[in-house]
N, C-alpha and C positions, 0 to 999 in steps of 0.2 A: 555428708553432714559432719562439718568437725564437732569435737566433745572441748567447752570449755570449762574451766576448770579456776575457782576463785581459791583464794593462799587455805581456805580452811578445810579444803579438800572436796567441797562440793561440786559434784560434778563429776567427781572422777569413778569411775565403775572401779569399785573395792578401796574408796579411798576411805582412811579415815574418818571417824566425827570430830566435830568441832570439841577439845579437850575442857572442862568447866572451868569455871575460873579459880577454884582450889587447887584443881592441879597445876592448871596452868603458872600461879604463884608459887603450889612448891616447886614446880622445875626452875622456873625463875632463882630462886633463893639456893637450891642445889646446884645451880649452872654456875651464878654468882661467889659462894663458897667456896668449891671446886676451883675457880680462878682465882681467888683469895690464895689458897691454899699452896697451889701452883705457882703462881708469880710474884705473893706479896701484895699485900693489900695496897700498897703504894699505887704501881703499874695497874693491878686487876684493876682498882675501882674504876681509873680513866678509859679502860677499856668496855668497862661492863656499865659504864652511858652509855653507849652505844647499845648492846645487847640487849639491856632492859628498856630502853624506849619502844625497839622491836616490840618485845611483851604486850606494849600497851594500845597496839594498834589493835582497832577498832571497837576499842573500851567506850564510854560516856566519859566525858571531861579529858580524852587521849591527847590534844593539847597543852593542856595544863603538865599534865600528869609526864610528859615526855619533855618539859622544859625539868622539872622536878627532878626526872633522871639526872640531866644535864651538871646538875647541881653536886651530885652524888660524891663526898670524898671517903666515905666509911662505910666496911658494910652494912651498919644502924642505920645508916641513912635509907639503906634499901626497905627496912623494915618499916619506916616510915613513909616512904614511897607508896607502898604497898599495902597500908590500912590506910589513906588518901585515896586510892585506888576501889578498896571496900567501900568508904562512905560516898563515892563519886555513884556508883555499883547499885545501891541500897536507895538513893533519891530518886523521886517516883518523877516522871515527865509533867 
């Protein structure tokens, strides 16, 4: 019987939890900064679309919220991303 294994670790004997969504945004924002920091906010931010839509999968509103990325030319914008992200978070079904 094979062990399958979904991206948040489920599944896997000794794997990870699922990380909360605070963390999960500070790494985001650490990840993001750090490539700021490294390449120049110029190249980083075109690059960290990409990265930060990753983030967003399997959020409520992760559609939205990954075009949002797209958009992304500062890293303000992430910060904005990111509480868009909370209020999507915080609405009840």
């Amino acid at each position: 019987m094979a062990v399958r294994a979904d991206r948040r670790g489920n599944g896997v004997p000794g794997g990870s939890p699922t990380p909360s969504l605070h963390e999960r945004f500070r790494v985001l924002r650490r990840h993001i900064y750090d490539m700021c920091e490294d390449k120049g906010e110029y190249i980083a931010m075109q690059q960290a679309r990409t990265h930060a839509a990753w983030y967003m999968h399997g959020l409520r509103g992760a559609a939205t919220l990954r075009r949002e990325c797209c958009g992304m030319l500062h890293f303000t914008d992430l910060d904005r991303v990111i509480e868009h992200a909370w209020e999507l978070q915080r609405e009840t079904r």
